[in-house]
C-alpha positions, 0 to 999 in steps of 0.5 A, a space after each residue: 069417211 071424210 080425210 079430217 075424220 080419219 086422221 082425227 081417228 088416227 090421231 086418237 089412236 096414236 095419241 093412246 099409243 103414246 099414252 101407254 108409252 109414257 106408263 113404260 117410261 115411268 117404269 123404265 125411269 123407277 128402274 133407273 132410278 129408285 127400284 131394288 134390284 131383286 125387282 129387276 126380273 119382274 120389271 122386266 116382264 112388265 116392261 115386256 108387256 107394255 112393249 108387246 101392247 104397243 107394237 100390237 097397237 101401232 101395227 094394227 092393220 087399220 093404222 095402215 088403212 087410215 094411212 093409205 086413205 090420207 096419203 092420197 088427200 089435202 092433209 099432206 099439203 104443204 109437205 111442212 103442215 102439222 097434219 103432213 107431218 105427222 102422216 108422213 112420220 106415221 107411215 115411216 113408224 109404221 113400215 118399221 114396226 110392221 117388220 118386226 113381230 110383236 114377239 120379236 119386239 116383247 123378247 128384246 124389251 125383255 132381254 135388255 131390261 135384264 141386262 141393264 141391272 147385270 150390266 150395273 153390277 158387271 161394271 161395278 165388279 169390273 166383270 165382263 164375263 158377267 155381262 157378256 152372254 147378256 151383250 151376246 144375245 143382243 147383238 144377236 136379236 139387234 142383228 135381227 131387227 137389221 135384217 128386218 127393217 132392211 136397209 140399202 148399203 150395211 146393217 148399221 144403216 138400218 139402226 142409226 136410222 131409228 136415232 138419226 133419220 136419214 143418216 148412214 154409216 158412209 155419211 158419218 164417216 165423211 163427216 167425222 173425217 176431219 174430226 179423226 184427222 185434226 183432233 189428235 193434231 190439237 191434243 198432241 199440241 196441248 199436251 205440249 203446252 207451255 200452261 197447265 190447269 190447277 186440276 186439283 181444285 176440283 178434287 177438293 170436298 165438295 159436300 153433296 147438299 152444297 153440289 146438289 144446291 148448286 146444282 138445282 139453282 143453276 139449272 132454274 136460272 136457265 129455265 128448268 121449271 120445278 112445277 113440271 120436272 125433278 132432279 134425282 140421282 142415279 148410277 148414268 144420268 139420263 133425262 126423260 120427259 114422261 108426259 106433258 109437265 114431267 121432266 125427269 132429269 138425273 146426275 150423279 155425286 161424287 164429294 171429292 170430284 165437283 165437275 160430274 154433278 155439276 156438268 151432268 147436271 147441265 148436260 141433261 138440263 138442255 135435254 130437259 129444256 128441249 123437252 119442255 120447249 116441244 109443242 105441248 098441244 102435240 104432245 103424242 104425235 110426231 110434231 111434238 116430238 124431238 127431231 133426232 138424237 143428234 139434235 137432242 144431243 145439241 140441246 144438251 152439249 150446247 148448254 154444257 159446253 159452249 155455255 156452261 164451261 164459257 168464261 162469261 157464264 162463270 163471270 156470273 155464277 163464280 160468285 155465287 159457286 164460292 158462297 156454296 163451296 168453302 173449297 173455292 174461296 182461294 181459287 181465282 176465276 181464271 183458275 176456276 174456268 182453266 181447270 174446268 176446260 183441261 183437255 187430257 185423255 181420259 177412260 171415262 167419256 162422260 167426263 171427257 173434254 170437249 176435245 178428246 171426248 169425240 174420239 171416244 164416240 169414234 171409238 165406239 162407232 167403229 166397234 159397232 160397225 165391227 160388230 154389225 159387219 161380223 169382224 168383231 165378236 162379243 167375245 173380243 170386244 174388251 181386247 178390241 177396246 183397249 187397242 183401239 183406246 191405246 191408238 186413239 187415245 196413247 193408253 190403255 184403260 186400267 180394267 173393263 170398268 173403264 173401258 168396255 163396260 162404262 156406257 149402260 147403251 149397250 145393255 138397252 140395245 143401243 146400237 146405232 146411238 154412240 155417234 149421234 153424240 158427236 153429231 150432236 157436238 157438231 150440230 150445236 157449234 152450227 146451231 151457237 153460231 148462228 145464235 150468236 149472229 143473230 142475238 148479237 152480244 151472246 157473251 155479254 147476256 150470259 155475263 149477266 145471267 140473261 140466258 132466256 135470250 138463247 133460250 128462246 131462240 132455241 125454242 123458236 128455231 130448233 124445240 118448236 119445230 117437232 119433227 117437220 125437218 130431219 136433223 140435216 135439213 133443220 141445222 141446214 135450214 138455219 144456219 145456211 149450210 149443211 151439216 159439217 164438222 167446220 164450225 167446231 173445229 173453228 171453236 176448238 181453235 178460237 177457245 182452247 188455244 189461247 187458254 194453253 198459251 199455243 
């Protein structure tokens, strides 16, 4: 058989396995967002069962010969081609999943389905005797899944691998030194600020109908396109694209607080434009496919932060803020964007500033690390929390609804995910800066509500691309140098600085 027919096999094969990877994620997205609680044992075993499926699909030994064939012909050349692409990031998925016996796989889709409705109520008790047996048998088939994958210097590797291709724990550490070093440095300095945000303003009534109005209307502006995607809410937004034209995106109403659903909003509206911006005619293989967690997380941080919290953006839609919210209308916009930008510690890292929030992933990275080397036991994860909360931060949480419970990862087995967050901060000041050299007057366009500009480029640079680079190689790539934490620390200083009076 010729190579084209081979890898037009593979293709239609990969292609059903992504298939029945989209019939999971609308079950994980009911579960998420509209499934009754009792329904919660028996989700999970469907669940269980599509993974098994798909493990047996995507290991099945002609998965490995179709491979071998192709590996030796023209289709690999150039190493960047759409059918290179994907055979190379078909080899890399199936030498993983080949390590792992389908029961393994079944037992840990099954196990955190589980823990994701016990973890909802634990946090909302603020129990973690409740959630700890099931974060206990995690760690334990997590700890597995390391050892079967294998990896060269820690445990760790072999996880954050799975969200950030080619990313180890020592580089993570080197590239989030000067983010650990110089971030308290600029929080001690605010805190000692001579100007201080009107944060009260935010904590007005807000009615849910007028938020989630707002809402749906800034995120159309943006480019969110209703024919293909829906907005719900749920108890941790997420965002998911389930298939070619549905893009789920979800946030969370509180009527006394504006900035959850509205940054939430925006938050996971860059996931979803990433989404919708991938190539749709690859849908199911690696091209059409995201480049890593980090990137995706850029997409989102991006359109959050360096957009949705800038003062042009607000030039434009301030206006249109006060028509929803009889609670603005007295309030200035300078008052407006100061209040929105506060930088002050806080428990909760969804709703954290752009500045302390990288000290929660470096929380959270360092506790895992823990966990996978054997220095920490679930057991004394909450006390482990707090102290390292306390040095991080100079409090403690109040309870383990705040602090050790607050994240749902965990419950999905989510080892390895927290610092592609901060990684995803890092990528997306890189990634705006070339954006602003090369589009020119990036503020002016958002002053007037031109935001298809920015994402185009994005589209063209980073959406489009699929999984031709890794992470690194994509930002390095663009903007000509590689990953690093520079370019948000200049951010940081051009932005924040100024707006407390420093």
């Amino acid at each position: 058989m010729d190579a084209q027919k081979t890898y037009e096999q593979l293709e239609a094969w990969q292609k059903e396995i992504a298939l029945l990877g989209s019939i999971a994620g609308v079950l994980g997205w009911d579960q998420r967002v509209t499934m009754p609680p009792k329904a919660a044992p028996h989700r999970a075993n469907q669940l269980a069962l599509l993974s098994g499926m798909i493990h047996e699909r995507a290991t099945d030994p002609r998965v490995g010969e179709w491979l071998a064939a192709l590996e030796g012909s023209e289709l690999v050349q150039p190493p960047d081609s759409v059918t290179a692409v994907n055979i190379r990031q078909w080899r890399r998925e199936y030498d993983r999943m080949t390590k792992l016996p389908t029961e393994l796989v079944k037992e840990f889709t099954r196990t955190t389905a589980i823990a994701e409705k016990v973890w909802e109520e634990a946090r909302a008790k603020s129990d973690y005797a409740l959630f700890k047996p099931h974060l206990q048998r995690i760690v334990e088939l997590v700890r597995e899944i390391a050892e079967r994958l294998g990896y060269e210097q820690e445990p760790y590797d072999a996880l954050l691998d799975e969200f950030e291709q080619g990313m180890t724990a020592r580089r993570l550490e080197e590239i989030f030194a000067p983010l650990r070093q110089r971030t308290p440095e600029l929080v001690a300095a605010i805190q000692n600020a001579p100007r201080r945000p009107r944060t009260d303003i935010l904590h007005r009534h807000y009615p849910r109908d007028a938020q989630e109005a707002f809402c749906r209307l800034v995120a159309e502006t943006i480019g969110f396109d209703w024919q293909s995607g829906r907005l719900d809410p749920t108890v941790h937004p997420f965002a998911t694209r389930l298939a070619p034209g549905d893009v789920r995106i979800t946030t969370r109403f509180y009527e006394d607080f504006l900035n959850p659903s509205l940054f939430g909003t925006i938050h996971e509206l860059g996931h979803a434009l990433y989404e919708m911006g991938l190539p749709q005619e690859h849908w199911g293989t690696p091209m059409g496919e995201s480049v890593s967690l980090g990137i995706h997380e850029s997409q989102s941080r991006m359109w959050e932060n360096f957009v949705g919290r800038s003062r042009p953006f607000w030039e434009y839609f301030y206006p249109i803020a006060q028509q929803h919210f009889t609670a603005l209308q007295d309030v200035t916009l300078d008052d407006f964007v100061f209040a929105i930008n506060e930088v002050k510690p806080s428990t909760i890292r969804v709703e954290a500033d752009e500045v302390t929030y990288n000290l929660h992933i470096l929380l959270r990275f360092e506790l895992e690390l823990a966990l996978m080397r054997n220095e920490l036991s679930v057991d004394d994860l909450p006390d482990a929390w707090k102290e390292r909360f306390e040095h991080y931060m100079g409090f403690r949480p109040p309870n383990d609804a705040e602090g050790v419970l607050q994240d749902v990862h965990w419950s999905g087995g989510m080892i390895g995910y927290f610092p592609t967050y901060t990684l995803g901060n890092l990528y997306a000041a890189q990634l705006f800066e070339q954006a602003q050299r090369d589009l020119g007057d990036l503020s002016a366009m958002l002053r007037k509500g031109e935001f298809r500009p920015l994402l185009e480029w994005l589209i063209t640079h980073v959406h489009q691309q699929g999984k031709r680079y890794t992470a690194s190689e994509l930002v390095e790539r663009i903007t000509g140098e590689p990953p690093s934490a520079d370019a948000l620390l200049r951010y940081f200083q051009q932005k924040f600085p100024p707006l407390y009076g420093l």
